[in-house]
ROSENU-694364 format. One record per residue (C-alpha): x, y, z; residue number from 1. Coordinates in steps of 0.1 Angstrom, whole numbers, always signed. Each point is the difference from the previous one (the first is absolute). Layout:
N
X, Y, Z, NUM
...
% end
This chain:
412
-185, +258, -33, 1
+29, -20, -12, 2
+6, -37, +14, 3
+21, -28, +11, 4
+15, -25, -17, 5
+23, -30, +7, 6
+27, -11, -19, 7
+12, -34, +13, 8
+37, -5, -7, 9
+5, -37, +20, 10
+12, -13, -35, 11
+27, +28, -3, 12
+14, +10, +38, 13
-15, -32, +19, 14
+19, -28, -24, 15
+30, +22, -2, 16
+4, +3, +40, 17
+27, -24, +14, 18
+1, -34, +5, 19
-34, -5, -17, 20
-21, +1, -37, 21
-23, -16, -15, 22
-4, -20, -29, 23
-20, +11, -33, 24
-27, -23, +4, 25
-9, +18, +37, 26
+8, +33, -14, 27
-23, -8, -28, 28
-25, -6, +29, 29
+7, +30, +19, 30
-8, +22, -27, 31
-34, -18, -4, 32
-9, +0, +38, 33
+7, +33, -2, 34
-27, +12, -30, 35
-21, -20, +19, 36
+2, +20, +29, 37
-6, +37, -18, 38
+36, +12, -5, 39
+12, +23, -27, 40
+33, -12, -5, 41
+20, -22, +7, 42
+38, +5, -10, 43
+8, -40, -11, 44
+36, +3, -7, 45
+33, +9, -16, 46
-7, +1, -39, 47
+42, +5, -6, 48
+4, -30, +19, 49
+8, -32, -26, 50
-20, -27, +26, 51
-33, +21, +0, 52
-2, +4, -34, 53
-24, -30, -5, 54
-19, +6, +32, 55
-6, +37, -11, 56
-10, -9, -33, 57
-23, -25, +14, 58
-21, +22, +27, 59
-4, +22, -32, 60
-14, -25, -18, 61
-28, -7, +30, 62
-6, +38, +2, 63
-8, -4, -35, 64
-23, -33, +5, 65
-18, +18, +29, 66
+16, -22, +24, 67
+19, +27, +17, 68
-22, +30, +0, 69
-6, +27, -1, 70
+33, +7, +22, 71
+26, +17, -18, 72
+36, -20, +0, 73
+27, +22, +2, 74
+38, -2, -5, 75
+32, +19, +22, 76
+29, +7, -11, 77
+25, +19, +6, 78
-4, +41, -18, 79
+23, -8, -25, 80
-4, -1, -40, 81
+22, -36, -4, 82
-20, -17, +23, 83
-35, +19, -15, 84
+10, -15, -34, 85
+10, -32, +16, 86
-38, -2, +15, 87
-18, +4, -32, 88
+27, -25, -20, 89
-13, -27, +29, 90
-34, +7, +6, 91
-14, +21, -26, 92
-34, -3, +10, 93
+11, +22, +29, 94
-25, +28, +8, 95
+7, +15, +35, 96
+34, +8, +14, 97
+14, +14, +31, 98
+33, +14, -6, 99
+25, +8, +31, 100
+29, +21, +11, 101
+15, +11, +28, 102
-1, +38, +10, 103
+6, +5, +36, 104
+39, +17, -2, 105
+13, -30, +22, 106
-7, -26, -29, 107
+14, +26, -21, 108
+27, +0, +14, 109
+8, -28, +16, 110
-12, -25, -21, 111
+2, +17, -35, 112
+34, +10, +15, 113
-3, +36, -11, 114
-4, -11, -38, 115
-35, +18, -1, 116
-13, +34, +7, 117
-35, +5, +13, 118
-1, +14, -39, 119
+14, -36, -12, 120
-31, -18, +22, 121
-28, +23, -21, 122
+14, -5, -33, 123
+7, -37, +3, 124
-38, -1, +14, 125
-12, +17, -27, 126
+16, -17, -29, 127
-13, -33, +12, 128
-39, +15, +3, 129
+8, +9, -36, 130
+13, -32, -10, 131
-31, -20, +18, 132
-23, +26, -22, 133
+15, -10, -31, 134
-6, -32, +9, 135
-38, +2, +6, 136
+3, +0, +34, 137
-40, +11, +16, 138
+11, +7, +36, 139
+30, +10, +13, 140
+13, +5, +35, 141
+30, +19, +13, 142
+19, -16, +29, 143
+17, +26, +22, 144
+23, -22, +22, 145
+7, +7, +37, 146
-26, +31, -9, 147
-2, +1, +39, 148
+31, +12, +2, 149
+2, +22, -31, 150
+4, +39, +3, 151
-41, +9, -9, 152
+10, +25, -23, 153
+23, -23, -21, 154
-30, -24, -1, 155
-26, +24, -8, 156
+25, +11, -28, 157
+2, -38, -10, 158
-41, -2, +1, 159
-5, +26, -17, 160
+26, -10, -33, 161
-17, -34, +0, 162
-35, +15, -6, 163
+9, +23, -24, 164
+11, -35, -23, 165
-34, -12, +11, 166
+9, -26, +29, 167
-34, -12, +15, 168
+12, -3, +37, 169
+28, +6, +23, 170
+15, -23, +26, 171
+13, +11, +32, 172
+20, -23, +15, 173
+0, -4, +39, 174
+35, -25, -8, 175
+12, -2, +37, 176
-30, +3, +13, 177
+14, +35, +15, 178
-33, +18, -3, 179
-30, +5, +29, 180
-37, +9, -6, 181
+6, +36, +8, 182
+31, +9, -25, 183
-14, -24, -26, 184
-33, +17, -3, 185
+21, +35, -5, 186
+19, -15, -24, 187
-25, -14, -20, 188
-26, +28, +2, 189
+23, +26, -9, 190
+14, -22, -25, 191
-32, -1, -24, 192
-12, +30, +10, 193
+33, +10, -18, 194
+3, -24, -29, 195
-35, -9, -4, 196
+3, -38, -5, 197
-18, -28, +18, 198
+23, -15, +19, 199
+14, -36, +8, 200
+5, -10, +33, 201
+32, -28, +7, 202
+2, +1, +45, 203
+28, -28, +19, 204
-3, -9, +28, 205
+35, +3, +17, 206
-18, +22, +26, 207
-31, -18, +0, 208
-19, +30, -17, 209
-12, -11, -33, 210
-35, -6, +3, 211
-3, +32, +19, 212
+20, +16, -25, 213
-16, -10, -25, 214
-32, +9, +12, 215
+15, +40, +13, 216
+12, -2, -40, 217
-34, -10, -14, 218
-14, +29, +20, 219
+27, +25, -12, 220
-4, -6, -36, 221
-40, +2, +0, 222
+0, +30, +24, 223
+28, +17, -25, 224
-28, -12, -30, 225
+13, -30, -13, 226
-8, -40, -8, 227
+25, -19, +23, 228
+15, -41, -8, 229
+11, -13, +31, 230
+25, -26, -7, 231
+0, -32, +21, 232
+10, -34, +4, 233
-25, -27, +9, 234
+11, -15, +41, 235
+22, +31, -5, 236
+26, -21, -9, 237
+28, +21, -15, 238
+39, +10, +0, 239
+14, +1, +38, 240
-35, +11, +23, 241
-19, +1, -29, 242
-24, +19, -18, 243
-35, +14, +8, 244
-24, -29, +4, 245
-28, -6, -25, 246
-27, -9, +27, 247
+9, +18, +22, 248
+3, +29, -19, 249
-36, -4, -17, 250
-17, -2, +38, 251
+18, +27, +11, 252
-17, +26, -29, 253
-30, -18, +2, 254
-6, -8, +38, 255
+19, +28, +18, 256
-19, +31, +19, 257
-16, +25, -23, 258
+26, -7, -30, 259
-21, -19, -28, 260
-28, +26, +7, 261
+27, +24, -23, 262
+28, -27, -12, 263
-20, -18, -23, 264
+11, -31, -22, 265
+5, +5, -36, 266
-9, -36, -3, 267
-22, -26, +24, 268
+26, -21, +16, 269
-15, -36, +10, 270
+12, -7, +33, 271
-17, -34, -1, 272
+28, -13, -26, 273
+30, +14, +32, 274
+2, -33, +17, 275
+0, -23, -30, 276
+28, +24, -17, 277
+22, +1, +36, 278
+2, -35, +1, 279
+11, -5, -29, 280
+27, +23, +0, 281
+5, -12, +36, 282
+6, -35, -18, 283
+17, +12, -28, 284
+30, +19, +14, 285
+0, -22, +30, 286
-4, +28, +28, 287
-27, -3, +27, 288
-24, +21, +2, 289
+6, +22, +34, 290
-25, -13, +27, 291
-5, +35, +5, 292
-9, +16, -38, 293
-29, +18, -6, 294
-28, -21, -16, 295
+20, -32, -10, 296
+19, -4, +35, 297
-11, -32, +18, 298
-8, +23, +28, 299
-19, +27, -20, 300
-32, -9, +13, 301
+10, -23, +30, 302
-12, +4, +33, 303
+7, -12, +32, 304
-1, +25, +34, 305
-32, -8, +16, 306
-14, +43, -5, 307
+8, -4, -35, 308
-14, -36, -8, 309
-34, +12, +13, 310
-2, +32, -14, 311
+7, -18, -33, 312
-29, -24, +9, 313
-20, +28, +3, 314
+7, +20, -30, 315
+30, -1, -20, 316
+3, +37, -3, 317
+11, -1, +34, 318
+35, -10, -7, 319
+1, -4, -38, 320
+1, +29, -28, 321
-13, -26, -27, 322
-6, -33, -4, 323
+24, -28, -7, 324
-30, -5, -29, 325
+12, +28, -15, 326
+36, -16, -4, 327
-11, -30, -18, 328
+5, -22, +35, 329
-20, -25, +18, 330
+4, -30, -13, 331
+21, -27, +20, 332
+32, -3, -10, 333
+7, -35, -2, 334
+38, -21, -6, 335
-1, -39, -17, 336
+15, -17, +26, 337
-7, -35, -17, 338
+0, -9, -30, 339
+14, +23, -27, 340
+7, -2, -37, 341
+20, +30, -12, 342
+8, +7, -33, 343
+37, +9, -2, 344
+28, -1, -21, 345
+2, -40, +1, 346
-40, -4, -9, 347
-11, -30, -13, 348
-34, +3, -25, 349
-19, -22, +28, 350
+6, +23, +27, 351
-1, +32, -23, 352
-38, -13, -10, 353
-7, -8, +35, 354
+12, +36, +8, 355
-18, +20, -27, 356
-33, -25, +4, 357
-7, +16, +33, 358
+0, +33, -12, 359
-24, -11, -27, 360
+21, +6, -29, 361
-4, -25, -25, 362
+25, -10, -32, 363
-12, -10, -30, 364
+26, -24, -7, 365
+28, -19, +18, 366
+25, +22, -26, 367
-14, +33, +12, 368
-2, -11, +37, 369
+41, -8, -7, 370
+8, +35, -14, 371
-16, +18, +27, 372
+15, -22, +24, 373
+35, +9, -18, 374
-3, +36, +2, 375
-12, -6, +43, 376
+36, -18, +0, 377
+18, +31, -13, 378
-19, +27, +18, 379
+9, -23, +36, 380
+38, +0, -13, 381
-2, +36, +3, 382
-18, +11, +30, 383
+15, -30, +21, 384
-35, -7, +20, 385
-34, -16, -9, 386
-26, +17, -24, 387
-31, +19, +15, 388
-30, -13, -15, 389
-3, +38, -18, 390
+38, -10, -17, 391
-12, -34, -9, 392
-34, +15, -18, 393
+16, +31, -17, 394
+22, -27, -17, 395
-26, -24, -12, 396
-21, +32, -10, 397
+30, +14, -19, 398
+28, -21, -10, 399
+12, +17, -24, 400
+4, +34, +23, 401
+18, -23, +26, 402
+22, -16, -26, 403
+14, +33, -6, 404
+0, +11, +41, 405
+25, -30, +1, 406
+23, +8, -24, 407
+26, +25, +0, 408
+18, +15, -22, 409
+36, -6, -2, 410
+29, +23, -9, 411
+8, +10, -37, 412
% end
């Protein structure tokens, strides 16, 4: 029976959605939060863009310590052979790409302004799968963008080119959201039924549909006979209404009526790591988490109507489909309201010591406490708020990894 997989892609469509981001340091622990909790992929970043060369280049390296792993780190760019060649001249230690285009005829149209046929859009695709082959790339996934609204036979003629030049998976984009659980499972069924390639899943929420998108995808693919990667975004967060939500999305496979009893996971996700990831990215991007979200929300497991607080005193099951337990919650959530020593841009070593001592991490000389506490200077310059105590570790664990997170790489 083929599976599901998730392919987080917070790193790629959550930092690149307006008026927020994230800097490489809480990328960096993103992508670890998220091997933690079981995903396959998680699609960290830009590899022709000049200011994530470093960052790239360093997550690579902690794949290759068995710090990050055994997630895979994959690149996007855009299906074209320049920015293929730009990728591997940046990052060569690159290893999985997703490569996109737009094939719907209004993009073609209207925002390639007539200067591509549905013939152009194949043979750019293709080249670019070749030139990532030449390159040693191991996977590689074809992005069909706005694939929701794409004539189906243009994109089972586009599925069908890229795995004959041996792409690993195809992407159907749900760009606008436009999609609904009933035409999406049509879509995809027939689409790999046709083509015969597992299939990515990439759901917005513009219509508030992308977890149950997702999910009527998920189904599609596996009832048409073929591995699915749902793509999500951890808190959902995402350009305009967002993308499919990685919580969320997990409990709805896992949790909803009847569907895990066929839907399997490819993988063991570890819900118990979902609260200590949402925070953070809660903290991170500086977005609340919605009072209402599933698992994470501040009112996921709240109770207050008299029937429902003593049903829940009876048994949980009353009112509860699993247990905040489950989550990783339970623990009170507690703010310093007195005293507090951050360690911030302006650190001095006394307070830095005093900082680091109550995490029990130790320095084995006032020189090396100095260093760490000038690369916890830089990393608050960039992300403008205090370190997490998991920021201030992964630096004193790894300072030469977060030397190279700070710096960018300037233009030529």
């Amino acid at each position: 029976m083929p599976k599901i997989y998730f392919i987080d892609v917070t790193n790629r469509d959550g930092v690149q959605t307006a008026k927020l981001g994230l800097s490489k340091l809480e990328k960096t622990l993103i992508n670890m939060y998220l091997n933690d909790m079981g995903v396959f992929q998680s699609e960290f970043g830009f590899p022709t863009t000049r200011h994530e060369t470093y960052y790239l280049q360093a997550n690579l390296e902690l794949a290759e310590m068995g710090v990050i792993k055994p997630i895979r780190l994959g690149g996007w760019i855009r299906a074209i052979v320049d920015d293929v060649e730009t990728a591997f001249k940046l990052v060569p230690e690159l290893r999985h790409l997703n490569l996109s285009i737009s094939t719907s005829d209004q993009m073609i149209q209207s925002k390639f302004r007539g200067k591509k046929t549905r013939k152009d859009i194949i043979n750019g695709m293709l080249a670019a799968v070749d030139a990532a082959r030449a390159h040693g790339a191991e996977s590689i996934g074809v992005n069909a963008e706005d694939a929701s609204r794409t004539d189906l036979d243009f994109l089972i003629e586009f599925g069908l080119a890229a795995k004959e030049h041996g792409t690993d998976r195809l992407r159907y984009c749900d760009t606008l959201g436009y999609d609904n659980p009933f035409t999406i499972y049509e879509s995809i069924r027939a689409l790999v039924e046709k083509v015969g390639l597992p299939v990515e899943l990439h759901c917005h929420g513009d219509l508030g549909m992308a977890e149950a998108n997702s999910m009527a995808g998920a189904k599609g693919a596996i009832d048409g006979g073929q591995d699915v990667y749902i793509n999500t975004t951890v808190n959902g967060i995402g350009e305009r209404a967002g993308n499919a939500d990685l919580v969320a999305t997990v409990l709805a496979v896992t949790k909803s009526k009847n569907f895990a009893r066929k839907y399997q996971l490819g993988n063991p996700i570890d819900l118990a790591k979902a609260w200590k990831t949402a925070r953070f990215a809660s903290y991170a991007f500086g977005v609340p988490i919605p009072i209402n979200q599933p698992g994470v929300g501040a009112n996921a497991f709240a109770h207050s109507s008299g029937i429902h607080a003593d049903g829940i005193l009876k048994d949980p099951e009353n009112y509860e489909l699993f247990s905040f337990e489950e989550l990783g919650r339970g623990e009170p959530d507690f703010v310093e309201t007195g005293r507090e020593i951050i360690a911030g841009q302006y650190s001095g070593i006394s307070g830095f010591s005093h900082v680091m001592g109550k995490m029990e991490v130790s320095f084995g000389s006032k020189d090396d406490a100095r260093e760490i506490l000038e690369l916890v200077r830089y990393a608050n310059v960039e992300a403008q708020k205090p370190l997490v105590q998991d920021e201030l570790a992964f630096i004193a664990k790894y300072p030469q990894i977060a030397r190279k997170l700070l710096t960018l790489k300037p233009l030529e």
